[in-house]
N, C-alpha and C positions, 0 to 999 in steps of 0.2 A: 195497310197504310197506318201502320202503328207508331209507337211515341220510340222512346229510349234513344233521344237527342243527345250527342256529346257535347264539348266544347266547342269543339270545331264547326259543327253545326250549327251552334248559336251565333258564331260569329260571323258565318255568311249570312245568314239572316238578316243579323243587324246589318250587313254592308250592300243586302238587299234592299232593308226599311230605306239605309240613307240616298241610296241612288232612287229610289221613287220619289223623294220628296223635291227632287231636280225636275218633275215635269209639271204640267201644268192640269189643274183642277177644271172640268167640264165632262162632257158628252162622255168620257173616257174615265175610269177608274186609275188615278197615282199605282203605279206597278214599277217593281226593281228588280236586279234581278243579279244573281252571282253566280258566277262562274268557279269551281275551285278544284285546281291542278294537282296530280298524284303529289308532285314534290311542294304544292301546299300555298301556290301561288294565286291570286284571288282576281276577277277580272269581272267589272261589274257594268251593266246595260239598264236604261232606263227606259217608259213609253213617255216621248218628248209631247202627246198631243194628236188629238185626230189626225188617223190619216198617214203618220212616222212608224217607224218598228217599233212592235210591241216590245218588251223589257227583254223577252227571249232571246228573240230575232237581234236586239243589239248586241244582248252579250253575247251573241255566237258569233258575230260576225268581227265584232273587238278581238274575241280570241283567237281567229284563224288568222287576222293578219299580225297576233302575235307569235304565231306557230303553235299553238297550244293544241294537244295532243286531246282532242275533246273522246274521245274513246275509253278515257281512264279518268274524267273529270266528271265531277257532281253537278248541278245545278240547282241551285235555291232560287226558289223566286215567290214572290208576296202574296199572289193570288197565281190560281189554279187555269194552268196553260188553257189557252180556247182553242176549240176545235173545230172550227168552221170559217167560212168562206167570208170576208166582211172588203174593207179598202185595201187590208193586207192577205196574206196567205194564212194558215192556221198554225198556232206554235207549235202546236202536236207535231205536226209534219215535217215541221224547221230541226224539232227537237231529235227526232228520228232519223234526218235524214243527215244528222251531225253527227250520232252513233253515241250519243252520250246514254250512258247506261244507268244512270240513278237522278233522281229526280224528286226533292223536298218544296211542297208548296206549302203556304200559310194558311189560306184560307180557299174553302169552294168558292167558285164563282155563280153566283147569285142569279147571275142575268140567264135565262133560260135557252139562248139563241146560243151563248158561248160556253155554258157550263158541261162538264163530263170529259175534258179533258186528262183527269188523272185515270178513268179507267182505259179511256183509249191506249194510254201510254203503259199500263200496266198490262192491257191482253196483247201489248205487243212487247212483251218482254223485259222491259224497264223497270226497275225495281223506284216503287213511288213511298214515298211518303207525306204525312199532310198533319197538320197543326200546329207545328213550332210557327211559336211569335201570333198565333192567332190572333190575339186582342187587337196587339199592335197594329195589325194590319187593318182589321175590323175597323179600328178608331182612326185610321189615317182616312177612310173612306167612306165614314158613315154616311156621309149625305149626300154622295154620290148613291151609295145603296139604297138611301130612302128615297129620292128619286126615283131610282128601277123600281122599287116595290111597288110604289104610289102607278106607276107607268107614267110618268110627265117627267117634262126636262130637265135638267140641270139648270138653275135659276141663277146665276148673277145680279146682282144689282148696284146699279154705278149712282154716287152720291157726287154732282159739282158745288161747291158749298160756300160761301165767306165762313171768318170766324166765328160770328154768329148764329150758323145755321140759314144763310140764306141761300137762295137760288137765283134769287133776281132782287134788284134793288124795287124802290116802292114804285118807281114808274113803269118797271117793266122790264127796262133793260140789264141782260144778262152778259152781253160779249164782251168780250170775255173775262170773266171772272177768273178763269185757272191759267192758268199760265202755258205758253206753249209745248215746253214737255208734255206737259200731263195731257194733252190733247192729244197731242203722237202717241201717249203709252194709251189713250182710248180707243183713237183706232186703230193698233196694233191687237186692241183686246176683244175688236169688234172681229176683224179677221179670224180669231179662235173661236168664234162661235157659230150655230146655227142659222141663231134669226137674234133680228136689236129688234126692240118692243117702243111704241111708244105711246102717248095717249094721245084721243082725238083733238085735246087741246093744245095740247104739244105741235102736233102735226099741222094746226091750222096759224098758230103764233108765229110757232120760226120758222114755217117750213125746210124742215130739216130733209137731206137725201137717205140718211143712213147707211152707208156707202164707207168701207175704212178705207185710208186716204194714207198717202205719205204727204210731207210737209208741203211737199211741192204739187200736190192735188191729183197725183196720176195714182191711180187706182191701183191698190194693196193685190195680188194676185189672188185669195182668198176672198171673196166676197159674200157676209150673211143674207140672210132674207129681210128683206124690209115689212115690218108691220106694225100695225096698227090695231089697238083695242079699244072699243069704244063705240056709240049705237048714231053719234054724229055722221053725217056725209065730209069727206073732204074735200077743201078747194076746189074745183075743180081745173086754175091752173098750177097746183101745189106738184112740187117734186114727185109727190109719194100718188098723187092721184095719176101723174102722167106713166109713173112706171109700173111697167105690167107686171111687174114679178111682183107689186107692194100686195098683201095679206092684209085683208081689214076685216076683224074679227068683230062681229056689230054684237055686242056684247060687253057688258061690266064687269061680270062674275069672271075672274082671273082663275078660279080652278077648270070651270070649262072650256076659257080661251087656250090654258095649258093642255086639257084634255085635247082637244080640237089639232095643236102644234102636234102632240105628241103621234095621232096618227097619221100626221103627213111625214112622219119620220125626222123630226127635229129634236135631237137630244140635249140641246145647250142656251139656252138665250140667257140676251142683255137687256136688264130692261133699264131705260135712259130717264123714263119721266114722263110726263110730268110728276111734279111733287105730288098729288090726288093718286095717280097709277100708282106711285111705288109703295105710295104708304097703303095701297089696296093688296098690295104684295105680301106688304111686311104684316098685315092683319090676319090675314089668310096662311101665315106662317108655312109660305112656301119660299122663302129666300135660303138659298143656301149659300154664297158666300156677299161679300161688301166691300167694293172698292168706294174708297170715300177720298175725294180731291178736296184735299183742305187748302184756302187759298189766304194769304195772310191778307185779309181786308175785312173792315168792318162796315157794314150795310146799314144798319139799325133797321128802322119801319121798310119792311119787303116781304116776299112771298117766301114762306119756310121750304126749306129743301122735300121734308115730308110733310103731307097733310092726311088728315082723316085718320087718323090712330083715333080710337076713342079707351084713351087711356087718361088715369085720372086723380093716380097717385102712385107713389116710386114703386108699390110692391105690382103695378101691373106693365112696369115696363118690360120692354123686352131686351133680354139683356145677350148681349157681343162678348166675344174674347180676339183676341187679335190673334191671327193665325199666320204663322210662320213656316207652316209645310208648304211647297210648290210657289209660293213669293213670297218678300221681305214683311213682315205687320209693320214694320213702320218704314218708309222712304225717301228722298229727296228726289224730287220733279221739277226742275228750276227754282223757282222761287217757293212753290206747294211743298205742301207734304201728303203724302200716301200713304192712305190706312188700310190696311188687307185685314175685312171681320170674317167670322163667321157665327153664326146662333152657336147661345153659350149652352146649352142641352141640349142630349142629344131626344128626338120624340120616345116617348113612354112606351111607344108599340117596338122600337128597335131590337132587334134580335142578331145577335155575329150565326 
């Protein structure tokens, strides 16, 4: 699996990077993937999101209803085909049973359930190769990595906001603040996840279902886990107390509520709030990416979107870059705007 990359190799690469950054960031590692024809024709697949064809599995399926002669064709792809049994079939399998005979990935794959896919593909004949575009791929996915490392999920974190950092005006009331897009693109975001998060105070205020919704209230076909962190009892006639799927994690300590998700096999959550929860999140420096619903109003005296940072001058803030692989960093939501962060460094322990 040696280097001595040409041109031409780089350039499926790159048209690998750019087709991974068309899926969407969680439970699932950003993967692309190229396809490229003796006579030099390029045909590229991406993983759309839990549960959809891996980056492989699309671009071989794009290619055959192009007629492409996959027997004589290469395959680049970002990370290192998996080899095992999961929602889909194994790319190894898909890769083999297409007759494509070479085979350049970027990076191993880390996750120890799906990694050794380039040797399977090499004791069966396949001529592999591995490291172009390393970095690249590395830093398209680092905190999905840190995640698998850590064992805990994929963290999200959803900010509803006014202009001035509020989440509720001074009396209380919050509804709605963000505008009806941005509601639909929430529970649209709740559907891509495992489980929505939320605090015991949350939970007893608004009683919320946690349930992603279309506009018209009939239930998204995807539905996450509903749960709760926090050492409070809930309502007992509250949404979240009547539904039996709801998770009440009687605990504060957000590393071990994570630990606790991660063995029941949840790789993704959203955590909604309340403002104490998320900034218990953001302390604990386990948020890996920030949808932020900025809503054009101004609140003044009210409860901050985050609370409980104990931070205390600029050099201890925690600092954002706005992230434009897998969604826009900046967007229009009716009347809002949409901020997609992610933590601006990457952890000191990170290793490609």
């Amino acid at each position: 699996m040696g280097a001595g990359f040409s041109d031409r190799d780089i350039a499926a690469m790159s048209a690998a990077l750019d087709a991974a950054r068309q899926g969407h960031r969680g439970a699932n590692p950003l993967v692309g993937a190229a396809i490229v024809t003796a006579d030099g024709q390029t045909v590229t697949g991406f993983h759309a999101g839990a549960g959809s064809l891996h980056a492989e599995a699309d671009a071989i399926v794009k290619a055959k209803r192009l007629g492409v002669d996959l027997t004589t064709s290469a395959l680049f792809v970002t990370l290192e085909p998996c080899s095992h049994y999961g929602r889909t079939g194994p790319c190894t399998g898909a890769i083999l049973d297409a007759g494509i005979p070479e085979v350049v990935f970027a990076l191993p794959d880390s996750h120890a359930v799906a990694a050794g896919g380039g040797t399977v593909l090499a004791e069966a004949g396949v001529r592999v190769r591995s490291g172009l575009c390393r970095e690249e791929s590395a830093t398209l996915n680092f905190r999905w990595r840190t995640a698998v490392n850590a064992s805990r999920p994929f963290v999200t974190a959803k900010i509803a906001q006014s202009l001035d950092g509020r989440a509720a005006a001074a009396d209380g009331t919050s509804k709605w603040i963000t505008s009806r897009e941005s509601r639909e693109h929430a529970h649209l975001l709740r559907s891509r996840v495992g489980a929505v998060i939320v605090g015991t105070g949350t939970a007893s205020a608004d009683n919320p279902m946690l349930t992603a919704r279309e506009s018209s209230g009939r239930l998204l076909q995807t539905q996450p886990l509903p749960v709760v962190i926090g050492v409070s009892s809930l309502p007992p006639g509250s949404h979240l107390a009547r539904n039996p799927d709801t998770l009440h994690v009687r605990t504060r300590d957000v590393t071990a509520a994570l630990a606790e998700l991660y063995a029941q096999g949840i790789q993704h959550v959203l955590v909604e709030g309340g403002p104490t929860l998320l900034g218990s999140f953001f302390a604990a420096g386990v948020v890996d990416e920030i949808f932020c619903y900025q809503a054009p109003m101004i609140l003044g005296p009210g409860r901050s979107s985050l609370e409980g940072l104990a931070i205390s001058t600029l050099s201890e803030s925690i600092g954002l870059v706005p992230d434009d692989t897998a969604e826009p960093a900046i967007s229009r939501l009716g009347r809002d705007v949409l901020l997609h962060f992610a933590p601006a460094a990457r952890p000191a322990d990170f290793t490609i």
